[in-house]
Structure formats: C-alpha cells, structure tokens
N, CA, C and O of each residue as an XYZ file, in Angstrom:
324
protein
N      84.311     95.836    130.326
C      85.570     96.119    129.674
C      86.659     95.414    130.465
O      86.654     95.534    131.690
N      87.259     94.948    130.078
C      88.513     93.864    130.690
C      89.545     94.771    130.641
O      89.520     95.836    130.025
N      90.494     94.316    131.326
C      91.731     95.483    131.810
C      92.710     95.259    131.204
O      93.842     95.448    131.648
N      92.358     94.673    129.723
C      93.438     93.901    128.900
C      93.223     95.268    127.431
O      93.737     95.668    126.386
N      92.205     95.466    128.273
C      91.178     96.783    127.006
C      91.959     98.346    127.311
O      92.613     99.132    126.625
N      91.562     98.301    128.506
C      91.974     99.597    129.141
C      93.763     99.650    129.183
O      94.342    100.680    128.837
N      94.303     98.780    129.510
C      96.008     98.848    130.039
C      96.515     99.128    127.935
O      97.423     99.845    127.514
N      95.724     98.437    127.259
C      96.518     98.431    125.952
C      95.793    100.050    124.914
O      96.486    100.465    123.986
N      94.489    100.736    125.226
C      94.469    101.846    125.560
C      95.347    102.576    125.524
O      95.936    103.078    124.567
N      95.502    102.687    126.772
C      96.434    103.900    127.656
C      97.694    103.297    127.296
O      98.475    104.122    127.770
N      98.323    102.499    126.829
C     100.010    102.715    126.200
C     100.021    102.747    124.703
O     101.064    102.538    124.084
N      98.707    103.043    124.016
C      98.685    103.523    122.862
C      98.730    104.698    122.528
O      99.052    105.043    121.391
N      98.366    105.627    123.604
C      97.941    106.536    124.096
C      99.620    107.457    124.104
O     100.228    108.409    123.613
N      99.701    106.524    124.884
C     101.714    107.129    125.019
C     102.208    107.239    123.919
O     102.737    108.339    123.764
N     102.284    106.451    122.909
C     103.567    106.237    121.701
C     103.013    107.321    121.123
O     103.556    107.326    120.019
N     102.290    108.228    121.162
C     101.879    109.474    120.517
C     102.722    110.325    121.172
O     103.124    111.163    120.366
N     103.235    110.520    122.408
C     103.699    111.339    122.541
C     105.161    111.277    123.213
O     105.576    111.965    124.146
N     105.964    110.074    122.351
C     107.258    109.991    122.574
C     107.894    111.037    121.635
O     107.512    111.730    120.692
N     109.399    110.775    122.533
C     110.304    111.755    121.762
C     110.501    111.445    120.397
O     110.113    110.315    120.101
N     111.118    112.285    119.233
C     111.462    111.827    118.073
C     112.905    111.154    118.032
O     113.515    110.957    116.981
N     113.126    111.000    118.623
C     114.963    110.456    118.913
C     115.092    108.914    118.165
O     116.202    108.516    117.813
N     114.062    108.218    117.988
C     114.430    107.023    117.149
C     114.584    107.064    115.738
O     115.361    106.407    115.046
N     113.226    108.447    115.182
C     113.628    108.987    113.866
C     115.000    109.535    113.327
O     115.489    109.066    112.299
N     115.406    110.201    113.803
C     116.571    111.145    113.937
C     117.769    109.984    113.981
O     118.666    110.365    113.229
N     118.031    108.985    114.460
C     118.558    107.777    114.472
C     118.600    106.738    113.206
O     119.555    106.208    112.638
N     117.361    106.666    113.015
C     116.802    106.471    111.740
C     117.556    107.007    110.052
O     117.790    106.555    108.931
N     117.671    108.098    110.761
C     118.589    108.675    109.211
C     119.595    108.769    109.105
O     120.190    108.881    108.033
N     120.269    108.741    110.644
C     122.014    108.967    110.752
C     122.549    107.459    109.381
O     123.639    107.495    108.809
N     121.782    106.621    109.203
C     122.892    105.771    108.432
C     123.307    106.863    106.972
O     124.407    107.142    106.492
N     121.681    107.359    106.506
C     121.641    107.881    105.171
C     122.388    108.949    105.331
O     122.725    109.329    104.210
N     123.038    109.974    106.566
C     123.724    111.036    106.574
C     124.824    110.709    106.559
O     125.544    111.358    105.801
N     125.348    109.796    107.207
C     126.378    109.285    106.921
C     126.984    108.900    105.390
O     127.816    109.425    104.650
N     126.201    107.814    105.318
C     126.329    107.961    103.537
C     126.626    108.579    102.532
O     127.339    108.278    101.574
N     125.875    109.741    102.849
C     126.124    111.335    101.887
C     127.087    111.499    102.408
O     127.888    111.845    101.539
N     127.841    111.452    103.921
C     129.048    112.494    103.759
C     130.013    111.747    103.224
O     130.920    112.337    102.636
N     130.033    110.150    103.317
C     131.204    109.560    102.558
C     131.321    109.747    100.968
O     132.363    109.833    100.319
N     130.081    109.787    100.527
C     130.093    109.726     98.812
C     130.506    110.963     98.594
O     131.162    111.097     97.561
N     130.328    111.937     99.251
C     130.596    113.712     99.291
C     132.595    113.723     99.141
O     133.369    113.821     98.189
N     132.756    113.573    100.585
C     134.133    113.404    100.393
C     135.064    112.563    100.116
O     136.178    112.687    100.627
N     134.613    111.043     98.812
C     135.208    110.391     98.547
C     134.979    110.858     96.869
O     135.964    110.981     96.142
N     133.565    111.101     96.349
C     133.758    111.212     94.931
C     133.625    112.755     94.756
O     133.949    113.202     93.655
N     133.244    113.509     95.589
C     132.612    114.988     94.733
C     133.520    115.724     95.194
O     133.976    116.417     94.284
N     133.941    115.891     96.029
C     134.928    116.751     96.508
C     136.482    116.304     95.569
O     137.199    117.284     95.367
N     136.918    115.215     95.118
C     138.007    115.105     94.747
C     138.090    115.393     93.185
O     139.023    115.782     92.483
N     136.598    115.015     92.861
C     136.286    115.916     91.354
C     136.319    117.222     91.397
O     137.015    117.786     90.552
N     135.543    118.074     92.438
C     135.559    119.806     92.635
C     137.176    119.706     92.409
O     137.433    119.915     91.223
N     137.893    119.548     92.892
C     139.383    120.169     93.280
C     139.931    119.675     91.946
O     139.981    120.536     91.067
N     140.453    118.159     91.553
C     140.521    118.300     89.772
C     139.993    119.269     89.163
O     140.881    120.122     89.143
N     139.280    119.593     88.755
C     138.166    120.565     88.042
C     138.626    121.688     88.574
O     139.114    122.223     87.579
N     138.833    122.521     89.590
C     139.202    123.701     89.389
C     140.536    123.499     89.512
O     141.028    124.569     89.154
N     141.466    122.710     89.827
C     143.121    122.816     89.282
C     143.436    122.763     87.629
O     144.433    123.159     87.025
N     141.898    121.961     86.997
C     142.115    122.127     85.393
C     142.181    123.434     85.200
O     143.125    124.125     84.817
N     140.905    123.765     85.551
C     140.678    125.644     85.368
C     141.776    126.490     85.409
O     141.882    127.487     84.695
N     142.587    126.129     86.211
C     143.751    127.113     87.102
C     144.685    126.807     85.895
O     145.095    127.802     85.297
N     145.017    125.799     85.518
C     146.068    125.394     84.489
C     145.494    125.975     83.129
O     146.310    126.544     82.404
N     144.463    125.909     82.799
C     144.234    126.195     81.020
C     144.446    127.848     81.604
O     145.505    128.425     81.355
N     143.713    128.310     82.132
C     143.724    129.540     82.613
C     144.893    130.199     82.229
O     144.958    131.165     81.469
N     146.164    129.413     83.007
C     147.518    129.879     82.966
C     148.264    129.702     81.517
O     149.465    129.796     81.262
N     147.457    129.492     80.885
C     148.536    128.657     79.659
C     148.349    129.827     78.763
O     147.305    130.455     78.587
N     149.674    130.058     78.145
C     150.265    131.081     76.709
C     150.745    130.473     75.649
O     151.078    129.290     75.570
N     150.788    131.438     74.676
C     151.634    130.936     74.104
C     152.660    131.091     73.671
O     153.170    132.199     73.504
N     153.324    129.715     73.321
C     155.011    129.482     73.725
C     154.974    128.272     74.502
O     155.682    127.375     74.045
N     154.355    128.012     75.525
C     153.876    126.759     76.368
C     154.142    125.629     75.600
O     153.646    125.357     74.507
N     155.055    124.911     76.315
C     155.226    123.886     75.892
C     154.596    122.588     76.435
O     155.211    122.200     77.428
N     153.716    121.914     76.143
C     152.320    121.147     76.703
C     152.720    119.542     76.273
O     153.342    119.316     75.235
N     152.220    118.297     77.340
C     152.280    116.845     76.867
C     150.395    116.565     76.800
O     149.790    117.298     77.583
N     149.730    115.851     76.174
C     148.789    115.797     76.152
C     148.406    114.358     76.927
O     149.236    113.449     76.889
N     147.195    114.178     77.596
C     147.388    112.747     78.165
C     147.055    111.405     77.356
O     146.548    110.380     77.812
N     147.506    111.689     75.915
C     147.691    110.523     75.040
C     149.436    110.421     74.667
O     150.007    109.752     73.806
N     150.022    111.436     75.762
C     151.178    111.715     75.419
C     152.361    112.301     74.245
O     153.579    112.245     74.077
N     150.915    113.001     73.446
C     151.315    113.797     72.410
C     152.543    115.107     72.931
O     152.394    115.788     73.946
N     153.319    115.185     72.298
C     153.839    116.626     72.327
C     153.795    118.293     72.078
O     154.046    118.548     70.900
N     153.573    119.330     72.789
C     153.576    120.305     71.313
C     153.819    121.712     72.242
O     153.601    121.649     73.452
N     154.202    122.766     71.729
C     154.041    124.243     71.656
C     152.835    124.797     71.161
O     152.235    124.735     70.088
N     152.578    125.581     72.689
C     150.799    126.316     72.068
C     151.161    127.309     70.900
O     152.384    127.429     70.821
N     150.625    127.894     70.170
C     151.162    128.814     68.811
C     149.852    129.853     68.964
O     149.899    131.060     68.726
N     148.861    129.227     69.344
C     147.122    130.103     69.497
C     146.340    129.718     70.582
O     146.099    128.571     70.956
N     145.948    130.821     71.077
C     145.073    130.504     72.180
C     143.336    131.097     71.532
O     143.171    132.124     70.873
N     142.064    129.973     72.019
C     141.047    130.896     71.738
C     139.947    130.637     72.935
O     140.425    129.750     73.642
N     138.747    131.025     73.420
C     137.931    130.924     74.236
C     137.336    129.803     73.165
O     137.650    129.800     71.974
N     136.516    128.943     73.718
C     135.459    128.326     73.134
C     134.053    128.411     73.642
O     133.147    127.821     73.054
C-alpha cells in the first residue's frame, strides 16, 4: 500500500466530520433574498390591504367618495358582499 493510499484515506476520513458552517453559509444568499422580496413586495401590499380594509370599513352613508378612475359620488347604500 503506498502512502499516497493511506494519507488520501485518512483525510477522507475527516470531511465526514467537519463542521456544518459552509452549509449554513450556503443559504445565507437565499435568506437574504426572502427577506428583501418580504420587505420590498409583501409587506407593502399587507399594509395597502389593510389601510383598504380600514377605509371601506369606515365608510357611511352620506360619504362623499372619488373613485380611482376619478369618478365622483355620494354613498346613498351600503351592502356586505
């Protein structure tokens, strides 16, 4: 057995029992990722979306409303859908 046998062996031997720290490294790009798409698209939709809520919520009638085609009008009826 040549010592070219044995030396490559025994450091095969090792990489079994390294730390996981290159994995874990490994994913920081993809965590990263998620948190930008998180707080660039989903979070600024959550908060639209419940300030809509908060507004229809609030609305009576008598309310005088612009629509975003820039229609005009007074609510006269309110109904759940």
């Amino acid at each position: 057995m040549s010592i070219h046998l044995l030396v490559a062996g025994n450091l095969s031997g090792l990489a079994l029992f390294q730390s996981p720290g290159p994995l874990a490294w490994g994913a920081a790009p993809f965590v990263l990722m998620f948190a930008v798409f998180y707080f660039l698209l989903i979070m600024p939709q959550q908060r639209k979306q419940k300030k809509w809520q908060q507004m229809s919520s609030e609305l009576k009638t008598g309310d005088k409303v612009v629509t975003s085609g820039g229609l005009r009008g007074t609510i006269i009826a309110l109904k759940d859908d």
